[in-house]
C-alpha positions as CSV (number, residue, x, y, z in Angstrom):
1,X,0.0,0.0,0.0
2,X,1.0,3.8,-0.5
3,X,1.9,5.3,2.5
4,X,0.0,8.0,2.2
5,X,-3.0,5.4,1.9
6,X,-2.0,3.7,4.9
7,X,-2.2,7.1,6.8
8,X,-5.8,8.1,5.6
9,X,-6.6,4.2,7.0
10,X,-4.5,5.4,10.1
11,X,-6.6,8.6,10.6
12,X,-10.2,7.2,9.8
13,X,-9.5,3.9,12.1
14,X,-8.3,6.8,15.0
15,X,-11.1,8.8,14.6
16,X,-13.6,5.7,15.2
17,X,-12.0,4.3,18.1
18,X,-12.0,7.7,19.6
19,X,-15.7,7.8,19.4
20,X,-16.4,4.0,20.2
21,X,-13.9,4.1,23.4
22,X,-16.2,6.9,24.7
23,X,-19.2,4.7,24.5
24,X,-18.0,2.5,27.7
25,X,-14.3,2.6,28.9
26,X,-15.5,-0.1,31.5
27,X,-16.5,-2.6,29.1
28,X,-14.4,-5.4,29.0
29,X,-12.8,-6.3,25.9
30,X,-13.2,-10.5,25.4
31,X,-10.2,-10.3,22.3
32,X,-8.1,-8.5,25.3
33,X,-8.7,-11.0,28.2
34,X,-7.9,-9.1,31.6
35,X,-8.3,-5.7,29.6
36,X,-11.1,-2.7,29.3
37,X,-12.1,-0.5,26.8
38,X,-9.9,2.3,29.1
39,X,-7.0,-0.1,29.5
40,X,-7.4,-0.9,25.3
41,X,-7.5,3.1,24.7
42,X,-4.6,3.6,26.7
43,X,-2.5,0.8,25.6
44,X,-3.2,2.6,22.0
45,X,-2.0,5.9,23.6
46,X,1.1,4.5,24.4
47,X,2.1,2.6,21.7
48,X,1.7,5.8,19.8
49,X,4.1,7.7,21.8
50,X,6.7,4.8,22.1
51,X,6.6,4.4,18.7
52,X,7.2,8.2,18.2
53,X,10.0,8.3,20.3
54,X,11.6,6.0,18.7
55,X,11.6,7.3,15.3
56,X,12.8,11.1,17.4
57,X,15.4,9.5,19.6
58,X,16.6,6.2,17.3
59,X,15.9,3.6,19.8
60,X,13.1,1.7,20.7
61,X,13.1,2.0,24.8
62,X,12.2,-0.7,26.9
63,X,11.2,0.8,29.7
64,X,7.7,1.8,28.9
65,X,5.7,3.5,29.4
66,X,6.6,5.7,31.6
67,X,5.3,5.9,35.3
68,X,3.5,9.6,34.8
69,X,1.3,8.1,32.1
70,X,-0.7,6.3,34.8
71,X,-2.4,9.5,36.2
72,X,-3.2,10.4,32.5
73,X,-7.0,9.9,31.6
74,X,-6.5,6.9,28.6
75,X,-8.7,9.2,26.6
76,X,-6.3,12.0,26.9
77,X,-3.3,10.1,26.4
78,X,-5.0,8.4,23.5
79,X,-5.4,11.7,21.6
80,X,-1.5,13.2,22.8
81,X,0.1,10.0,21.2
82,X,-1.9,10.1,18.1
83,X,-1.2,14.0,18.0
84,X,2.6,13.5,18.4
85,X,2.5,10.5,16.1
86,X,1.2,12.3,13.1
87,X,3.7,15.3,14.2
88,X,6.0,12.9,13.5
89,X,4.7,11.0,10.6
90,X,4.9,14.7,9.3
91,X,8.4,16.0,9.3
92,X,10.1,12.6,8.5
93,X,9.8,10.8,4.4
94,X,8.9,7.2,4.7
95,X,12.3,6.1,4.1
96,X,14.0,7.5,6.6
97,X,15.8,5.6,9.3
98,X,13.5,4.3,12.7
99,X,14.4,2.3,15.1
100,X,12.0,-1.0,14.6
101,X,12.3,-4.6,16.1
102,X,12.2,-6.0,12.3
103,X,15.6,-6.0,11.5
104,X,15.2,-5.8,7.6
105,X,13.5,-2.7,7.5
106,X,14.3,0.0,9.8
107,X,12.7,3.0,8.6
108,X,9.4,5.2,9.4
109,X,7.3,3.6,6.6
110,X,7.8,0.6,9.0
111,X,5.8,2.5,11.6
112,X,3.4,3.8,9.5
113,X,2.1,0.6,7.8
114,X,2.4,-1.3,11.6
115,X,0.5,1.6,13.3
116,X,-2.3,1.6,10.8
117,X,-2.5,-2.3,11.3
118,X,-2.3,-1.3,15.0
119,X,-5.4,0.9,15.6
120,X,-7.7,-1.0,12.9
121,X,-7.4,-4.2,15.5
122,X,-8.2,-2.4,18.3
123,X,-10.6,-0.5,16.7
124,X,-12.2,-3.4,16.3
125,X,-11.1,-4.7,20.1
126,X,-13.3,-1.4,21.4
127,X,-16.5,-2.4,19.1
128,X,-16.8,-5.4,19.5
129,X,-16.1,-4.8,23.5
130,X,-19.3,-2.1,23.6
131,X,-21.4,-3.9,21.2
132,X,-21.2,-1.7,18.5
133,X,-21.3,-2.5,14.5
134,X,-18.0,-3.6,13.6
135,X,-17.2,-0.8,10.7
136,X,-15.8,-2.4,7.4
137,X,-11.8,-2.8,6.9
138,X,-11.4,-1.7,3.5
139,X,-9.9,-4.4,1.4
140,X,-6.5,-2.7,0.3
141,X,-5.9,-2.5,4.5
142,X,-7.3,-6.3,5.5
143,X,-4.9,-7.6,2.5
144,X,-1.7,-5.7,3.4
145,X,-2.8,-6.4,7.4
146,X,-3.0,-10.2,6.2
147,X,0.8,-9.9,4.4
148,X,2.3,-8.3,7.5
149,X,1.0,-10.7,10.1
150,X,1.8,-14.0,7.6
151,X,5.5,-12.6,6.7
152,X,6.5,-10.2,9.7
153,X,5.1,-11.4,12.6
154,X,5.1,-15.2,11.8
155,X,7.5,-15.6,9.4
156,X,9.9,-13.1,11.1
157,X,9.6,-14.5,14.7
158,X,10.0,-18.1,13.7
159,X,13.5,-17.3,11.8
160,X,14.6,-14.9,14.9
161,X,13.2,-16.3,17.8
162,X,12.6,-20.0,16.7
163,X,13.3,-20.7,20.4
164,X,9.4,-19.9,21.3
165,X,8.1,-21.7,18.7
166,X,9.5,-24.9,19.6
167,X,6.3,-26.8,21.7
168,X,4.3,-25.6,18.5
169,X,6.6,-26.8,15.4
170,X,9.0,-29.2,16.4
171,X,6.7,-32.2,16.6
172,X,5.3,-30.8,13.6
173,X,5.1,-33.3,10.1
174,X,5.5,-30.8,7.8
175,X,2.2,-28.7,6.6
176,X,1.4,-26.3,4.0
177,X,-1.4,-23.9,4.2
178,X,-3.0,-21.6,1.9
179,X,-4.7,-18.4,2.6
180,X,-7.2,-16.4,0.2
181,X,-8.2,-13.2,0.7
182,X,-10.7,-12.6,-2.0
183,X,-8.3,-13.0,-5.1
184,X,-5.0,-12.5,-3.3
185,X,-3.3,-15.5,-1.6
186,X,-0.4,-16.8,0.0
187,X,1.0,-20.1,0.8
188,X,2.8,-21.1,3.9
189,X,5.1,-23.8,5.1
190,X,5.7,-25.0,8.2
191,X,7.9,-27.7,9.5
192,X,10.4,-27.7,13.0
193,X,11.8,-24.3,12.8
194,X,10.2,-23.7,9.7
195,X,7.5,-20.5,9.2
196,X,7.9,-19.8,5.6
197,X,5.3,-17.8,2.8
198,X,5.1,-17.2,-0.7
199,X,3.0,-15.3,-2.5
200,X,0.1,-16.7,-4.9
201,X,-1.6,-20.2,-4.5
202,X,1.6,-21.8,-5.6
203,X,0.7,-26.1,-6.8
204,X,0.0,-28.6,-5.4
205,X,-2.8,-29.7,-2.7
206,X,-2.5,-27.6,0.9
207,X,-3.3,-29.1,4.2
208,X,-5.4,-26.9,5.3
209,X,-7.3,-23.9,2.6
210,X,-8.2,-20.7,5.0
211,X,-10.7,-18.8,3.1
212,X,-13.1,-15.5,2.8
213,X,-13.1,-11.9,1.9
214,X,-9.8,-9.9,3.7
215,X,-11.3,-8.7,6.2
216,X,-13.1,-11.7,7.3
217,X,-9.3,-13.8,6.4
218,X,-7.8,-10.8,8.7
219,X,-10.2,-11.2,11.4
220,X,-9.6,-14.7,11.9
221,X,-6.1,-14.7,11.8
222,X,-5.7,-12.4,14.3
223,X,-8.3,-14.0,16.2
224,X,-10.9,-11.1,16.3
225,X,-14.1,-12.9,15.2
226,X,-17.2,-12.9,16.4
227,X,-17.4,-15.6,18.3
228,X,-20.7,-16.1,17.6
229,X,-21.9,-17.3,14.1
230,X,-20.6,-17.4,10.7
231,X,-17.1,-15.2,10.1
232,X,-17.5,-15.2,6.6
233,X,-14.4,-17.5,6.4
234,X,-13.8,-21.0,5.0
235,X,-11.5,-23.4,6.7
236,X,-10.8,-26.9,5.2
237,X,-8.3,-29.6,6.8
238,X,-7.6,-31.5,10.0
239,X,-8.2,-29.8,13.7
240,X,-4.9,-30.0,14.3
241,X,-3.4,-28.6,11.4
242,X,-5.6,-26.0,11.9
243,X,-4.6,-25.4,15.3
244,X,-0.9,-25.7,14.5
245,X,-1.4,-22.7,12.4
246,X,-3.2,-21.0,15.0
247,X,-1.0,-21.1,17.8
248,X,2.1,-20.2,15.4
249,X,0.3,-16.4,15.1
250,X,-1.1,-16.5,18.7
251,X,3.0,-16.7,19.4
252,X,4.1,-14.6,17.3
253,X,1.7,-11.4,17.9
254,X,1.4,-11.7,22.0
């Protein structure tokens, strides 16, 4: 996606988690176990401003956040980080360097495309948490959310940190999985140590054929579904293949 796309998605998915997180900070959120709408808005709040500071200062800190955030209101803190975000997003071109933790790209379009993935999840966290419609995830977003959690999170973490993966992939036989999100598609491999995806349907028969429309596809992967109901997805293949897939993501994205 453009990056100036990506920052419209950024903008319109702030704006309605703004409004929704108003509706009842003390809902809890059931994708965010433990969590509230007010502990969701301020989690948002500051991932915003840690991820500012580390495009301003060239380090991502580990000590965050900060103890003074606590006596912040979330919705407050919610609107400074997005405010100083966008500051930021502003005076710095795509390509220039940013401390991320995905060592293959370290540069500010990193941030943009991951914070635009970040709010439109919990976006979605704070609807479904107060009951409200979940607005639609236009497809261009759902796709390139789907690439970035397949390849960046999964296929990333495995490579790096293969170490966490190992009660999920090394008893594992050896799977393949393909993933359609209306007319784009990926294919992924998995074996002990192994969290691999190409791009397209590639040959050959898959162990297990994941489904739908992208934003239904994104909504599943990262687990924010209704619960009740029909998702709008299709999954075909054995429970545990399925599961094997699952808990690869649940891994790499907690």
């Amino acid at each position: 996606m453009e990056f100036t796309r990506l920052l419209d998605c950024l903008a319109a998915d702030y704006d309605r988690l703004r409004v929704v997180a108003d509706a009842d900070p003390g809902a809890p959120v059931p994708t965010c176990p433990g969590w509230t709408v007010a502990d969701l808005t301020r989690h948002v709040g500051e991932v915003y401003l840690h991820k500012t500071v580390a495009m301003r200062d060239g380090v991502e800190r580990e000590d965050w956040p900060p103890k003074e955030f606590a006596e912040e209101e979330p919705a407050a803190l919610l609107d400074r980080g997005y405010t100083a975000l966008r500051a930021e997003f502003a005076v710095r071109a795509p390509e220039a360097p940013a401390a991320t933790w995905y060592g293959p790209d370290q540069s500010v379009g990193f941030w943009i495309r991951r914070m635009a993935q970040e709010t439109v999840v919990h976006r979605i966290d704070a609807e479904l948490a107060t009951g409200q419609p979940v607005a639609p995830v236009p497809d261009d977003l759902a796709v390139d959310g789907i690439d970035e959690l397949l390849k960046i999170f999964a296929g990333y973490s495995v490579a790096e940190w293969g170490e966490y993966f190992t009660d999920v992939l090394d008893a594992s036989p050896g799977r393949t999985f393909l993933v359609r999100a209306g007319d784009t598609a990926w294919r992924v491999r998995t074996g002990p140590g192994e969290f691999t995806v190409t791009d397209g349907a590639g040959d050959g028969t898959a162990d297990v054929t994941l489904s739908g429309s992208p934003q239904a596809v994104l909504r599943r992967l990262w687990n924010r579904h209704d619960a009740d109901g029909d998702d709008g997805t299709t999954v075909e293949g054995a429970p545990e293949a399925v599961e094997e897939l699952r808990r690869c993501i649940v891994e790499a994205t907690q």
